[in-house]
N, C-alpha and C positions, 0 to 999 in steps of 0.2 A: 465437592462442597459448592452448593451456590452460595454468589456475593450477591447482594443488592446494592446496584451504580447509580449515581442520577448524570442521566447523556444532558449534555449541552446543547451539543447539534451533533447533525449527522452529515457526511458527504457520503454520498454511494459513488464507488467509484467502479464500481462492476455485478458481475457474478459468475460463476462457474458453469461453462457447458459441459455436454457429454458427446463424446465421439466416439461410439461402441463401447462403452465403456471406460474409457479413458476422459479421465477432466481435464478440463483446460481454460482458462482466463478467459470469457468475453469482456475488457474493460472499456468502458465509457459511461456517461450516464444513462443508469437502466428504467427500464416502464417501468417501474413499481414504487408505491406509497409503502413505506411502514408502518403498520397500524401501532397506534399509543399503547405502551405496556408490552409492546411486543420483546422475546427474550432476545438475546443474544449472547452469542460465546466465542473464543477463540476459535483460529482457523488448525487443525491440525498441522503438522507439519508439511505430510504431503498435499494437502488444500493449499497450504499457502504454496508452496512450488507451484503449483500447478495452477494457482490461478497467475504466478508471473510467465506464463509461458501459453504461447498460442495454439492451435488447432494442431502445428505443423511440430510443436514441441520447441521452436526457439524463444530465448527467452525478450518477454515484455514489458513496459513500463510506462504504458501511454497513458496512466491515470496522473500521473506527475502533475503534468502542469495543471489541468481539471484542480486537484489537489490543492495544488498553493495559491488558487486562485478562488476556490469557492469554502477553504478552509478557514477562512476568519483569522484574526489575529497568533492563534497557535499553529498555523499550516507550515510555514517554516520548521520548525520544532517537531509536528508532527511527521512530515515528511522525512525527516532524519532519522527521527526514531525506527519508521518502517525500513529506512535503508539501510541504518546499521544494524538491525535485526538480521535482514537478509545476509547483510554479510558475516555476521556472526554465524548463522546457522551453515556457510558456506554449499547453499544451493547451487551455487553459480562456478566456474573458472576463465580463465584467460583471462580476454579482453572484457566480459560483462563482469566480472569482480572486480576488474580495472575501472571499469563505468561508476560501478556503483559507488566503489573509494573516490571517486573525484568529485563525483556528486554529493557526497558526504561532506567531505572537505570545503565546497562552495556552498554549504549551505552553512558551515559554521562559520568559516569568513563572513556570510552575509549578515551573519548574526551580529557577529564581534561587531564589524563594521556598523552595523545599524543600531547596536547599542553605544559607540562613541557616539555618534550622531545627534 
C-alpha cells in the first residue's frame, strides 16, 4: 500500500555502495539533489544493516553528528528514533549494542534536561 507523506526537510546522511555484491554504508553528505515529488520508502531490514556497516563489515554511525546538527529543531528526537529502532531490531552485539544504549539514554537526558530549561 502506498501512503502519500508531506517531507518537511530532508538530511541525506549517506547511501549504499556495492562491493561485489555485497552493500554497505557510504555515509556522509552525498553528491545528489533529490528531485521534487521524488518517491521514497523504507529501508529493508537488511539495507538498513548494511548501510550501518562499512566496506569491511564493521559496524557505523558517522552520520550522527551530520544528523543532529543539520536536523532542525526535531534532530534529537529523530536521532533516537533511528537508534532505538536499531536496537530493537537487535542488528548489533557487545560493545556496539552497548553504544547504541548509551547513546539512546543521552539523548533522552538531553531532552528531559532541555525541556526543564
Amino acid at each position: 500500500m502506498i501512503e502519500t507523506r508531506t517531507v518537511l526537510s530532508i538530511v541525506l546522511v549517506g547511501h549504499l555502495g556495492n562491493n561485489n555484491g555485497k552493500p554497505y554504508g557510504v555515509q556522509g553528505i552525498p553528491r545528489l539533489v533529490v528531485p521534487f515529488n521524488a518517491e521514497a520508502s523504507l529501508l529493508p531490514d537488511a539495507e538498513m544493516l548494511a548501510f550501518h556497516q562499512d566496506i569491511r563489515g564493521r559496524s557505523q554511525f558517522t552520520y550522527y553528528s551530520h544528523l543532529l546538527s543539520a536536523g532542525g529543531s526535531f534532530a534529537a528526537q529523530l536521532v533516537r528514533q533511528v537508534i532505538d529502532e536499531l536496537i530493537a531490531h537487535e542488528f548489533f552485539q557487545g560493545q556496539d549494542q552497548q553504544a547504541l544504549s548509551v547513546l539512546s539514554r543521552e539523548l533522552s537526558w538531553k531532552a528531559t534536561i532541555g525541556a526543564i530549561r
